[in-house]
C-alpha positions as CSV (number, residue, x, y, z in Angstrom):
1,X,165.9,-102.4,5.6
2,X,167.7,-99.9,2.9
3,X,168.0,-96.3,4.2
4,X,166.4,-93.8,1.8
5,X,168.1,-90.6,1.4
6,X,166.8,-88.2,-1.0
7,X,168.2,-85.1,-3.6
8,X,167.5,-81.8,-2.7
9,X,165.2,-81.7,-6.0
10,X,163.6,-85.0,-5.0
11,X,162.4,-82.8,-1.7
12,X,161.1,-80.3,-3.2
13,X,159.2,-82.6,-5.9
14,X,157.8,-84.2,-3.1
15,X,156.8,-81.1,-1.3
16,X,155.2,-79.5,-4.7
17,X,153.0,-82.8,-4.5
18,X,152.2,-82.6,-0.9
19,X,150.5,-79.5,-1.0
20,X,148.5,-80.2,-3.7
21,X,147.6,-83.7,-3.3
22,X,148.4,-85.5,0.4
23,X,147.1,-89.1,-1.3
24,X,149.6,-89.3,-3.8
25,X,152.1,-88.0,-1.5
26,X,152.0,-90.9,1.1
27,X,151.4,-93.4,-1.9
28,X,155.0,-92.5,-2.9
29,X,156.4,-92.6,0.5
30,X,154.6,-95.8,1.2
31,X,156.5,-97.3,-2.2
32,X,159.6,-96.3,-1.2
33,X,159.5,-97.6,2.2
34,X,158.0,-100.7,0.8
35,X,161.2,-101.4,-1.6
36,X,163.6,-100.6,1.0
37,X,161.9,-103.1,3.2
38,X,161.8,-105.6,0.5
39,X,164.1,-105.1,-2.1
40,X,163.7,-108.3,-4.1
41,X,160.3,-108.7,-4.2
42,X,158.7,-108.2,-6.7
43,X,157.4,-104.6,-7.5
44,X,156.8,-102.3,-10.9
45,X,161.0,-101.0,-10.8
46,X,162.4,-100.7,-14.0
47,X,166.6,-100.0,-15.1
48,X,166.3,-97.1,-17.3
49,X,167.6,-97.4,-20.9
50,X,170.5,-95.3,-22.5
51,X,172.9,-92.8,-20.8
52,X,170.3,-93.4,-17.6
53,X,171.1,-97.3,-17.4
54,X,172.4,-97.0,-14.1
55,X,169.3,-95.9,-12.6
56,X,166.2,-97.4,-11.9
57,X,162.4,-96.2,-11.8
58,X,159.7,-97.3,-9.2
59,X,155.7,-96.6,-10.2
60,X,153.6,-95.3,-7.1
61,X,150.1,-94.4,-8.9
62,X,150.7,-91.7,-11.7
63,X,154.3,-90.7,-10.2
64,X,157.6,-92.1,-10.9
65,X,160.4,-92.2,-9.0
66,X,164.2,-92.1,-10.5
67,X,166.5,-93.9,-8.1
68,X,169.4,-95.3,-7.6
69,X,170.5,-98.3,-4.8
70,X,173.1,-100.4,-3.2
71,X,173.0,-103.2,-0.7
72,X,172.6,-100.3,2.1
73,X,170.7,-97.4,0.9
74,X,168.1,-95.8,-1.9
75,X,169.0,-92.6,-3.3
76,X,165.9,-90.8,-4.3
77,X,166.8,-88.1,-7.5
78,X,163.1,-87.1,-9.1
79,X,159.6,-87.8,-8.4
80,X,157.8,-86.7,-11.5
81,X,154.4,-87.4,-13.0
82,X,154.1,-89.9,-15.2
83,X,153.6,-87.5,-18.3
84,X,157.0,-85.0,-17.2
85,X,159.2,-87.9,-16.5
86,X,160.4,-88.0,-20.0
87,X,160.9,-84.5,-20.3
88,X,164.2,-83.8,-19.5
């Protein structure tokens, strides 16, 4: 199993989304720890395109998350709504 480590923005995205809606909160949690547990099956993960290629975005319900991983941890950077991810 990968080790998940996440940015201090990623905390505090996930906190935001906590308070507000606990559901959606341990859906993304539950994503996460299902990826690290199995990291080649398959799930909805994408590579991003462009200067983002490097990275990688998992779905979990209306939420994405931007992330990056080896062969020994996840590293969480944003968990946005689906309609903000694009945003920035």
């Amino acid at each position: 199993m990968l080790d998940i480590k996440y940015s201090d923005n990623a905390t505090k995205q996930l906190s935001q989304i906590s308070k507000g809606d606990k559901s959606n909160a341990k859906l993304i949690l539950k994503s996460l720890e299902k990826f690290a547990e199995f990291p080649l099956e398959k799930q909805d993960v994408k590579i991003l395109k462009g200067k983002f290629g490097f990275l990688k975005r998992l779905r979990a319900g209306n939420y994405r998350i931007i992330f990056e991983n080896d062969n020994q941890c996840i590293y969480v950077y944003e968990i946005k709504h689906r309609k903000d991810v694009h945003r920035d």
